[in-house]
MARGUBA-825979 format. One line per 3 residues: for each residue x, y, z of C-alpha. Coordinates in steps of 0.001 Angstrom, whole numbers. Last residue first. Layout:
// MARGUBA-825979
X/Y/Z ~ ...
// end
This chain:
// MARGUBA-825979
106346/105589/39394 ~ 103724/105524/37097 ~ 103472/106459/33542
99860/106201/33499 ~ 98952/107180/37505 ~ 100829/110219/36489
98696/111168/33141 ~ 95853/110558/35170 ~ 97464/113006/37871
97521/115725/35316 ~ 94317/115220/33158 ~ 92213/115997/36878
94389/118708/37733 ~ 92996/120509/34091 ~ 89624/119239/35182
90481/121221/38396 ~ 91424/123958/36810 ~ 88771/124163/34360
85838/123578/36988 ~ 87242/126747/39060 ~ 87377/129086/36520
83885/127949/35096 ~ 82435/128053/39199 ~ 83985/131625/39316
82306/133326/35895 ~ 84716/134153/33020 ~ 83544/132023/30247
84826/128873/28297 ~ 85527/127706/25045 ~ 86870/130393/22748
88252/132253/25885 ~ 90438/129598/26831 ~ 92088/129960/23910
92702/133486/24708 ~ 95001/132459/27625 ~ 94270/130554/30964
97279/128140/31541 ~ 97757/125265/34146 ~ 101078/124134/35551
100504/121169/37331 ~ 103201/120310/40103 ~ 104962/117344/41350
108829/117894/42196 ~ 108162/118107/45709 ~ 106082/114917/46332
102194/115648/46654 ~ 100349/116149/50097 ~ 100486/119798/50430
98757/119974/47015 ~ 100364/121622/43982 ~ 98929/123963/40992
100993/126616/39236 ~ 98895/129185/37659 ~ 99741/131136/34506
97712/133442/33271 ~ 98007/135295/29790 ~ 96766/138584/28783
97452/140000/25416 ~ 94171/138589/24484 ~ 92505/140830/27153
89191/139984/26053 ~ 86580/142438/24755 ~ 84180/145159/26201
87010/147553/26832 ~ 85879/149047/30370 ~ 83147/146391/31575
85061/143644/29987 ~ 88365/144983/32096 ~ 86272/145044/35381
84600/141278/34974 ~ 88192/139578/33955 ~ 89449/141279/37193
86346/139782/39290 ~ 86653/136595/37608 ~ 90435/136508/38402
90119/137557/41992 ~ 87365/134432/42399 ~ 89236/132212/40629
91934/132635/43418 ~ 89834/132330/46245 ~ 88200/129256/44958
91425/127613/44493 ~ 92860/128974/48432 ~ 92931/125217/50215
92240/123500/47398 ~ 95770/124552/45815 ~ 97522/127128/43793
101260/128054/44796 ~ 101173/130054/42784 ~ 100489/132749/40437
102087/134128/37481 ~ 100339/136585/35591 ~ 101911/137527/31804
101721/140442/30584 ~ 101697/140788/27027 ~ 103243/144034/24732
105633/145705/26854 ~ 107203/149393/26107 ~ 109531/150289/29038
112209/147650/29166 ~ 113445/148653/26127 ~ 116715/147584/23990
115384/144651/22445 ~ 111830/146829/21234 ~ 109072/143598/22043
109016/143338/25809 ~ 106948/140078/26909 ~ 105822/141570/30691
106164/139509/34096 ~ 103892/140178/36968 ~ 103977/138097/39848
101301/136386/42424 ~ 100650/135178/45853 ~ 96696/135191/46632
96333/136197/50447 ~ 93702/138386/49784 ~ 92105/142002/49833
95357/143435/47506 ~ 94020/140755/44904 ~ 91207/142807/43967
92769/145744/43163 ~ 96121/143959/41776 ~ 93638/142002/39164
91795/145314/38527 ~ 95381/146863/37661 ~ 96492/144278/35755
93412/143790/33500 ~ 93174/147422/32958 ~ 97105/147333/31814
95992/144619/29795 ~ 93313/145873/27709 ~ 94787/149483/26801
98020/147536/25579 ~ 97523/148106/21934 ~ 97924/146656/18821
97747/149017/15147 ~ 98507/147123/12051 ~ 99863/147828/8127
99826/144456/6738 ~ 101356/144485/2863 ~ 103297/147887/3531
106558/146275/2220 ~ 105983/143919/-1121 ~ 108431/140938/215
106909/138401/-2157 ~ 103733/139032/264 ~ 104087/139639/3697
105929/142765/3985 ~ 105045/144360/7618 ~ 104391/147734/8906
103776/148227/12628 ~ 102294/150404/14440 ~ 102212/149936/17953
99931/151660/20847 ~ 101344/151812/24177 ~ 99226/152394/27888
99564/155579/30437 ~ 96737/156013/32833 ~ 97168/159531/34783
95721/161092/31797 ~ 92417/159696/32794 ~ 89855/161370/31011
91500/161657/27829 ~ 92581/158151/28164 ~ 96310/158155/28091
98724/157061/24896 ~ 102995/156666/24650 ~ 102889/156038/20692
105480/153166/19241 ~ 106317/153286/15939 ~ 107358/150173/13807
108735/150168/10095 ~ 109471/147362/7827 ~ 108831/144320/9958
110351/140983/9081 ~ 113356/141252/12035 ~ 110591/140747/14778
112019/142004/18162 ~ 112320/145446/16719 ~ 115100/147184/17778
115575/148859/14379 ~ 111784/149869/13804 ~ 111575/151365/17233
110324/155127/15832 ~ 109216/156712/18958 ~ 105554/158424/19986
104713/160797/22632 ~ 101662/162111/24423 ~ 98588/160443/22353
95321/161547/23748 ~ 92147/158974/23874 ~ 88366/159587/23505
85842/157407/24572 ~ 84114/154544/23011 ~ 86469/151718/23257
87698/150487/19693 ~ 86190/153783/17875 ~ 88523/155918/20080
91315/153935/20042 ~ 91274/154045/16157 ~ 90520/158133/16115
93542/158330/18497 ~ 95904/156420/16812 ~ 94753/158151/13387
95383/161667/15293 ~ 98828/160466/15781 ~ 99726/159328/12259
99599/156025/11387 ~ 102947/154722/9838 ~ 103340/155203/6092
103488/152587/3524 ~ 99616/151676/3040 ~ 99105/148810/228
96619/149379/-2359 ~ 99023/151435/-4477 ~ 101921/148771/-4389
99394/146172/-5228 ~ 97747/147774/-8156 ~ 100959/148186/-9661
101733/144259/-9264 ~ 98684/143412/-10477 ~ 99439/145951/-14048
102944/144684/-13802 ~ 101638/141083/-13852 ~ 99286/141762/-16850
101518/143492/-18803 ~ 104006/140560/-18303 ~ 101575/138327/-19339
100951/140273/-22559 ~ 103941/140001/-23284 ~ 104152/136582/-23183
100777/136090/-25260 ~ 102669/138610/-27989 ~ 105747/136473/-28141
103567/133623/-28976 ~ 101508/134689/-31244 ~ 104966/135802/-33085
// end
């Protein structure tokens, strides 16, 4: 009998968490004035949201519940177009509504466009590529990713350079790192064999250990450089 009465009251108990759960968690997707208040209170100015789309199905991640994306401009700037995504997520014993998040892209489309600004005065050879999360949609991106190369002596400092100075214009606009940024630079000198190349990557990690100023750039790459042909003198021919 005692013991019938400890298992129910077990089960009381994990209904009780379980209720308390579901109510804690968030189901719905933001609404648009949400978006906006959000943006707002991330960057200090105000924000207008101009469309929004349901892309829950083509989702790139198959464990969401329910994504929206929202088309935004900066109030002042509605000539600026960025995407905000909501997405809804079960993370615990499948309980939907578990992780209800907002990302944006605010960061880096004001990293690209500095970085094309300052690049435009230079020789610095580069590409653009974007990480698109909705399958079916090559509009809404969510990373950009900045290819450039070839990187050598001859134009290093030049390079580090453009990316200080774009780094320096998107912290004096968001006042945080681009995390959804990610360079990649391909570093070769004239003198090494064809198939010889050091690709070297400047992400968020880099972030946590380094800052944005020319010299630091520059230093990391060429310590990177440094690590590459010791690895090559290891293995050897």
């Amino acid at each position: 009998m005692a013991g019938k009465i400890k298992a129910g009251i077990c089960f009381a108990s994990l209904i009780c968490a379980l209720a308390l759960l579901l109510t804690s968690c968030d189901f719905r997707l933001k609404s648009e004035r949400e978006v906006e208040k959000y943006l707002e209170k991330q960057y200090g100015q105000e924000f207008t949201v101009l469309s929004s789309e349901s892309v829950t199905d083509d989702y790139y991640n198959d464990d969401v519940w329910r994504v929206m994306a929202y088309t935004v401009s900066p109030k002042d700037d509605p000539e600026t177009q960025f995407f905000v995504f909501n997405t809804v997520e079960g993370e615990s014993f499948g309980v939907p509504g578990f992780r209800n998040g907002l990302q944006d892209t605010y960061p880096l489309d004001i990293f690209g466009r500095a970085f094309e600004t300052w690049a435009a005065e230079t020789d610095v050879e580069y590409s653009f590529n974007y990480f698109y999360p909705v399958k079916s949609s090559s509009v809404y991106y969510s990373c950009l990713y900045v290819d450039i190369e070839p990187v050598s002596l001859g134009n290093l400092e030049m390079v580090c350079t453009v990316l200080s100075q774009a780094y320096a214009d998107t912290f004096g606009i968001v006042k945080d790192i681009p995390y959804g940024v990610t360079v990649n630079l391909t570093y070769r000198e004239p003198a090494w064999s064809e198939d010889q190349s050091c690709l070297i990557k400047i992400d968020s990690l880099y972030f946590s250990r380094f800052d944005t100023n020319t010299e630091t750039i520059e230093k990391y790459i060429l310590d990177e450089v440094g690590k590459y042909q010791e690895r090559l003198e290891q293995t050897g021919p």
